[in-house]
C-alpha positions in Angstrom: 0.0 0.0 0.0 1.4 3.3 -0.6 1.6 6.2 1.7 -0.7 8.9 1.6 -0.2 11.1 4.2 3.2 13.8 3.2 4.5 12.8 6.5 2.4 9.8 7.5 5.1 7.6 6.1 8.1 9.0 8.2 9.0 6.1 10.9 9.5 6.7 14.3 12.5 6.7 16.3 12.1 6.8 20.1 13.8 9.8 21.5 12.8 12.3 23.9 10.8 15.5 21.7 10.9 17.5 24.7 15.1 17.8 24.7 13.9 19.9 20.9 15.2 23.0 20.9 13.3 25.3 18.1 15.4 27.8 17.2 17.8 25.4 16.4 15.6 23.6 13.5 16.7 23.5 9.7 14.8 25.5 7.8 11.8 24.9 6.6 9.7 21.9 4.6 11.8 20.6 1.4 14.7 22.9 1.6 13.3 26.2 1.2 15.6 28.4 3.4 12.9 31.0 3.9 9.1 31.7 3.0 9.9 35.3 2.8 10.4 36.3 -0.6 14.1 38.3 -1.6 12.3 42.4 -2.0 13.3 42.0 -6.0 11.6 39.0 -6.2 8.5 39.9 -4.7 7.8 42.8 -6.9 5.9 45.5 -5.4 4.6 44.2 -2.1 1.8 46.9 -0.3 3.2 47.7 3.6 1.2 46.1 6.1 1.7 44.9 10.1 1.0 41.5 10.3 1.7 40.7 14.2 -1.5 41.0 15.3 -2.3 38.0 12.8 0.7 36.0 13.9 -0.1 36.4 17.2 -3.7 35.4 17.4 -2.6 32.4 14.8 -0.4 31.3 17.9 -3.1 31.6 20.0 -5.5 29.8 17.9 -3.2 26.6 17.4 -2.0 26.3 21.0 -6.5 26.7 21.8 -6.7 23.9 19.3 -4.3 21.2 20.5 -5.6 22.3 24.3 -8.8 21.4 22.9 -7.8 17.9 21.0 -5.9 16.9 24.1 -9.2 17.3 26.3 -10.9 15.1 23.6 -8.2 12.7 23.6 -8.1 12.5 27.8 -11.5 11.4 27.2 -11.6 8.9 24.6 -8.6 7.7 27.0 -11.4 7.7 30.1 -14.2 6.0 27.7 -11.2 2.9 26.7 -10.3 3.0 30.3 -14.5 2.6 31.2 -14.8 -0.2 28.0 -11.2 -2.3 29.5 -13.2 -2.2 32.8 -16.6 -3.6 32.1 -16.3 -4.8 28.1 -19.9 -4.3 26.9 -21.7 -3.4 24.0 -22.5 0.1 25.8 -19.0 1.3 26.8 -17.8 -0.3 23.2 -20.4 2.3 21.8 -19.2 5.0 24.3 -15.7 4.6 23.4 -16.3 5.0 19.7 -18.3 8.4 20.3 -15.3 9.7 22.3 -13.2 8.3 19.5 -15.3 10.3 16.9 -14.9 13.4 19.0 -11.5 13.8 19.8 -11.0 13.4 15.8 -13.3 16.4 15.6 -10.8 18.6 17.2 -7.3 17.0 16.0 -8.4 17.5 12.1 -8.9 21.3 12.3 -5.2 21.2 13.8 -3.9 20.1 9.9 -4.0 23.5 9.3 -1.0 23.9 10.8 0.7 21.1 9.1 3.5 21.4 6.3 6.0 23.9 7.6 8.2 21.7 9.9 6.1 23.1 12.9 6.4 20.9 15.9 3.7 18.6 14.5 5.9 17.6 11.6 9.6 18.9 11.7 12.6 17.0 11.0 15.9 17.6 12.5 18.4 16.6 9.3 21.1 16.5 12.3 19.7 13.8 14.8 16.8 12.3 12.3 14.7 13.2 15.4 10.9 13.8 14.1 7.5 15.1 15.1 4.8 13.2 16.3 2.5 13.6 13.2 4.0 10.3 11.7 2.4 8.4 15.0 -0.4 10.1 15.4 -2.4 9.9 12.2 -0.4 7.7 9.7 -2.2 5.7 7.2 -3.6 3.8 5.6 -2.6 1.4 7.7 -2.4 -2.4 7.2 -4.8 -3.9 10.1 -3.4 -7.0 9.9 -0.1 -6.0 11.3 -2.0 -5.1 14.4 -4.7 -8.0 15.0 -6.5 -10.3 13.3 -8.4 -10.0 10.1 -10.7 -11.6 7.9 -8.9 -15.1 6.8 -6.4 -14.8 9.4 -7.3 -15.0 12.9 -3.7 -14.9 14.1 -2.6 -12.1 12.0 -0.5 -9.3 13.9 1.4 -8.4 16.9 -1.7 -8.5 19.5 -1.7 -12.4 18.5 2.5 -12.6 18.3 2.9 -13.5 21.8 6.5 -13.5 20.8 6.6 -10.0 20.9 6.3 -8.2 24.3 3.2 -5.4 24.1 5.1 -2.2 25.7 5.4 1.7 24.3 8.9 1.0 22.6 8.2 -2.4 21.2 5.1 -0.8 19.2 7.1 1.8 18.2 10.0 -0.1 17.1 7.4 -2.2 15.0 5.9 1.0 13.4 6.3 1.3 9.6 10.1 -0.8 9.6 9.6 -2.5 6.8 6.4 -1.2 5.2 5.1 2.2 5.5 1.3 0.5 6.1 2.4 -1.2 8.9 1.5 1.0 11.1 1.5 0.2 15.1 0.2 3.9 16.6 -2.4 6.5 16.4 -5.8 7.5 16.1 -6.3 5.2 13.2 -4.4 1.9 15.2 -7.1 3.1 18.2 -9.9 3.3 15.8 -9.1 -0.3 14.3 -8.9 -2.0 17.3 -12.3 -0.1 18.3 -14.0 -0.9 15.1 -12.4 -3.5 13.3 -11.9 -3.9 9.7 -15.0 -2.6 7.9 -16.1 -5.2 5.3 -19.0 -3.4 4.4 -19.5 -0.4 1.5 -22.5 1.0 3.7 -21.7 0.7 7.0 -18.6 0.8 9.4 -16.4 -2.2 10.7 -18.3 -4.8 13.8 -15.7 -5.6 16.3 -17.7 -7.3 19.3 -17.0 -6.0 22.5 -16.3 -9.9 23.7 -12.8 -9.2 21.9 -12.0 -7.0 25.2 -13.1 -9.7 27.8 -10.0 -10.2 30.1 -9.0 -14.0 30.0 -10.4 -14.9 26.2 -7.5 -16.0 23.8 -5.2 -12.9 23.4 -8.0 -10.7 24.4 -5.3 -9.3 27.5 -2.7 -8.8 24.9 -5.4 -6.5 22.7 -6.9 -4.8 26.2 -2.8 -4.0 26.7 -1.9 -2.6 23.0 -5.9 -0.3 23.2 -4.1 1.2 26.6 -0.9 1.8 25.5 -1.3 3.4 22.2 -4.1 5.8 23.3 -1.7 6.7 26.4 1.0 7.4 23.9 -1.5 9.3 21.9 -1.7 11.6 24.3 1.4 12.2 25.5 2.6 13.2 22.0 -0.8 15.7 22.1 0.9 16.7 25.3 4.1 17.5 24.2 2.2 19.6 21.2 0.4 21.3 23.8 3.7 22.3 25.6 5.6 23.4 21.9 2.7 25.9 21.1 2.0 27.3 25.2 2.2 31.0 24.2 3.4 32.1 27.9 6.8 30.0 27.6 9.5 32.1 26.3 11.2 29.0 25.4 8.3 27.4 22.9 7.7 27.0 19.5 5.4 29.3 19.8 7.5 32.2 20.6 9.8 31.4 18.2 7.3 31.5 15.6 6.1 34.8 17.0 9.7 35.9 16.4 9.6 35.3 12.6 9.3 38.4 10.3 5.5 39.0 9.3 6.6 37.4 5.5 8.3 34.5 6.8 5.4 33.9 9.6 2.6 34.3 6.8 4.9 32.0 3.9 4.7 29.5 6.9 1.0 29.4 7.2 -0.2 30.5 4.0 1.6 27.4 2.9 0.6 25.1 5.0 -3.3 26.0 4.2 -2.4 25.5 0.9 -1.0 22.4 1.2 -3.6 21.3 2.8 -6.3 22.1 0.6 -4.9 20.9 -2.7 -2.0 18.4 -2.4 -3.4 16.8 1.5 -6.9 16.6 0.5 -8.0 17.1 -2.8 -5.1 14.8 -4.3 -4.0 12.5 -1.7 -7.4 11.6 0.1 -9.9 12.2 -2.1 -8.5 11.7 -5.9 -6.5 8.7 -4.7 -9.8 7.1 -3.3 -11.7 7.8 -6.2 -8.9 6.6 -9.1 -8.3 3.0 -7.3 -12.1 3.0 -5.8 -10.8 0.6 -2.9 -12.4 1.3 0.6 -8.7 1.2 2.0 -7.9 4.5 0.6 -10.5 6.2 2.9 -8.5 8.1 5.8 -11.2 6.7 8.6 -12.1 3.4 6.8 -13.1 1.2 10.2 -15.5 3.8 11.5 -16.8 5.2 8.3 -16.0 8.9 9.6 -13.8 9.7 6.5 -16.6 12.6 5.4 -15.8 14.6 8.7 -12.4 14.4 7.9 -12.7 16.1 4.8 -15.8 18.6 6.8 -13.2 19.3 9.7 -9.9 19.5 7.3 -11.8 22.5 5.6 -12.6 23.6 8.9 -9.4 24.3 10.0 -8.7 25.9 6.9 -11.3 28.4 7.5 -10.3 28.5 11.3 -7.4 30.2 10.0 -8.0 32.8 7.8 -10.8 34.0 10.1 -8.8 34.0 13.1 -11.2 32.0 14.9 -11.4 29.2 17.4 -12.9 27.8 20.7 -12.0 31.1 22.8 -10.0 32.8 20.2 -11.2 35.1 18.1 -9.0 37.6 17.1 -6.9 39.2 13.6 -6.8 36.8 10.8 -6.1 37.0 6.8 -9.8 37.7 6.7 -8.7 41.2 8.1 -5.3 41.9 6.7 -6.4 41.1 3.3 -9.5 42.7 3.5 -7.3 45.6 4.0 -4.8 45.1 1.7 -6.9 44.4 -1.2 -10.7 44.0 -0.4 -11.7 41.8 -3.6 -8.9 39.8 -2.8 -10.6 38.9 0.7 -13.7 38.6 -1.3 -12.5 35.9 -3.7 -11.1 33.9 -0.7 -14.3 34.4 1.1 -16.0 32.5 -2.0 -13.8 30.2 -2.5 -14.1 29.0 1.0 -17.7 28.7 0.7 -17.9 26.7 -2.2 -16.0 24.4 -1.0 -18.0 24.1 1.9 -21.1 23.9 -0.3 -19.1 21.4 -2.6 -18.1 19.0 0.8 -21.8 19.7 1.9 -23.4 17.7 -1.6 -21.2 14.2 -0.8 -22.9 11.0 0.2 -22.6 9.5 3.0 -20.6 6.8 4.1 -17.7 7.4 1.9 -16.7 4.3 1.0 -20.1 3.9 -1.2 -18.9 6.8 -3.3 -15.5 4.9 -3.8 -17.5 1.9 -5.0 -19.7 3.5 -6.5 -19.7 3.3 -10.3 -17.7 5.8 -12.9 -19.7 9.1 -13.9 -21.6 8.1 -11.2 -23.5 11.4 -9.5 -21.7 10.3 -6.0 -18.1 10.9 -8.1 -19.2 14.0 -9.7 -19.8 15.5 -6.5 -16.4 14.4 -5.0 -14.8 15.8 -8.1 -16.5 18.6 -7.3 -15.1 19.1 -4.2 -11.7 18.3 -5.2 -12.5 21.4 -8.4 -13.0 23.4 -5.1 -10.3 22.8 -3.0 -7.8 23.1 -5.4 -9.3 26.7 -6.8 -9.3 27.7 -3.0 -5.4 26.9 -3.0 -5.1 28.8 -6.5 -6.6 32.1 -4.1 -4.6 31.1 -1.2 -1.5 31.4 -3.7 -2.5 34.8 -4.8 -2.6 36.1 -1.1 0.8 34.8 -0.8 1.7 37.2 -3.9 -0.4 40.0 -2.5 1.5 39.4 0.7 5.1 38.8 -1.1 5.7 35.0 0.8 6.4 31.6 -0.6 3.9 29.3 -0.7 4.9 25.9 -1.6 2.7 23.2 -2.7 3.9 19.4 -3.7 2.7 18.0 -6.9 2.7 14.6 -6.7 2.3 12.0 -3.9 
């Protein structure tokens, strides 16, 4: 299987991400040494003060992963609640928290693609950000548990292989990038199982988290574990982006020069919009029309990712989230050049209009037949997303910043 994610792919290697120091990381994503374009290059570029923006941006991503680590303390409380009394209600209750605390962690993609803490890499110890555990896929179940035709697939039924933090992560992605031993996606698995059905999500019986019962304690184990190191790595987020530590990412990035701040994020929304999700998870789905191409195959939630992708998106250039409401492009730009802010503006709501038109469950659009209406309408949304990146591009000119968007997988 190939690797859809830009970073899903990248293995893990257990060392400590709180010994980072920021200001000491290579600069930026794929070599670019700034996002702040040279004054010749940029042409005329209008004057502006763009603080205020960067400043409630860092507010806004440090409310965010505040906000995805509550979620993720409770989906940990609901597995906790399920490995205590395995029934069909607490299995129920733990997929709802599941489907919660993705809620809040998709909007935080907006701040992906820049080699922010999320997803940096340190080209002088190899050390990496958490992104690559927490949301890699797709992900090979088998190399977890078992799966249809092989009962003893994976490394809950390898009794071989000792269930602790470092085992699962020396096991992630070593020798394929599918095998994947962590995240939300390895939790949602082992809370769903696989989902053999185009119209409805994966049935994993709670009676697979019965202490005593065949490897049942080994699976009870690997469910704790991974949603404990889930949110530790959320933990360690939260710590980067805390605005009030002079020491954080977070007050490094509200060090950068307004163009090199804005190239950052302008990029990374970008990214997002048109490689991330129009490309990656939505046109790779559709061209191979195989359920396992869906980013939330086992619980059939892949149609909030792309909602709460877009949503983070939006987050963004309004400046807006949870608490935080404050400066955002929606102001600078509207300042700058109003029509500009107006085009954006549109652009963001027809792809919310576009995302708003897709059947539901996803998977029945991948099935679903060529020139089908179902793959008109996710063509449409891909149409969308990648004219809101062409906009998001012509801020970045407005602005005179880099944004840099991939162009193949």
């Amino acid at each position: 299987m190939r690797k859809i994610s830009l970073y899903a792919g990248i293995s893990c290697i257990a060392l400590a991400l709180a010994s980072v120091s920021y200001a000491s990381q290579t600069d930026p994503i794929r070599n670019i040494s700034s996002y702040a374009l040279d004054k010749d290059a940029a042409g005329y570029v209008p004057k502006y003060d763009a603080y205020p923006v960067i400043a409630n941006y860092a507010a806004l991503v440090a409310e965010n992963y505040s906000q995805s680590l509550l979620d993720a303390k409770d989906l940990q409380t609901a597995i906790g609640a399920l490995l205590e009394n395995p029934s069909q209600e607490t299995l129920n209750a733990a997929r709802n928290a599941w489907l919660n605390a993705r809620t809040s962690y998709l909007q935080t993609e907006a701040f992906r693609f820049y080699e922010g803490p999320i997803d940096f890499v340190d080209e002088k110890t190899g050390e990496e950000g958490p992104e690559g555990r927490l949301n890699a896929w797709p992900m090979n179940e088998g190399f977890i548990d078992y799966v249809e035709g092989n009962p003893k697939a994976g490394i809950i039924n390898n009794t071989s292989i000792e269930i602790t933090a470092a085992s699962i992560r020396e096991n992630d992605q070593v020798e394929d990038e599918a095998d994947v031993t962590t995240g939300y996606h390895a939790i949602e698995f082992l809370l769903w199982g696989q989902d053999m059905n185009p119209t409805s999500p994966g049935e994993r019986p709670y009676t697979d988290f019965i202490v005593g019962k065949d490897n049942n304690d080994r699976r009870r184990l690997y469910l704790k574990t991974i949603t404990e190191m889930l949110v530790a790595d959320l933990e360690w987020l939260v710590t980067a982006w805390n605005t009030s530590d002079p020491d954080s990412y977070a007050a490094t990035f509200k060090a950068y020069s307004d163009r090199e701040a804005l190239g950052r994020i302008l990029t990374s929304l970008a990214t997002l919009s048109e490689f991330e999700l129009a490309l990656e998870r939505i046109a790779t789905g559709l061209d191979s029309g195989d359920q396992e191409d869906e980013q939330s195959c086992f619980s059939d939630n892949t149609l909030n990712d792309v909602i709460f992708d877009q949503r983070g998106i939006r987050n963004v250039y309004f400046g807006s989230y949870g608490s935080v409401n404050g400066p955002g492009f929606s102001d600078l730009v509207g300042d700058l050049a109003p029509d500009l802010n107006k085009r954006m503006i549109t652009a963001l709501n027809q792809t919310d209009a576009a995302i708003s038109s897709l059947n539901y469950p996803f998977d029945s659009i991948l099935a679903s037949a060529p020139k089908s209406q179902a793959r008109a309408e996710a063509e449409a949304v891909i149409t969308a997303l990648q004219a809101q990146s062409d906009v998001i591009k012509d801020i970045g000119k407005l602005l005179g910043v880099k944004v840099i968007v991939p162009t193949g997988g």
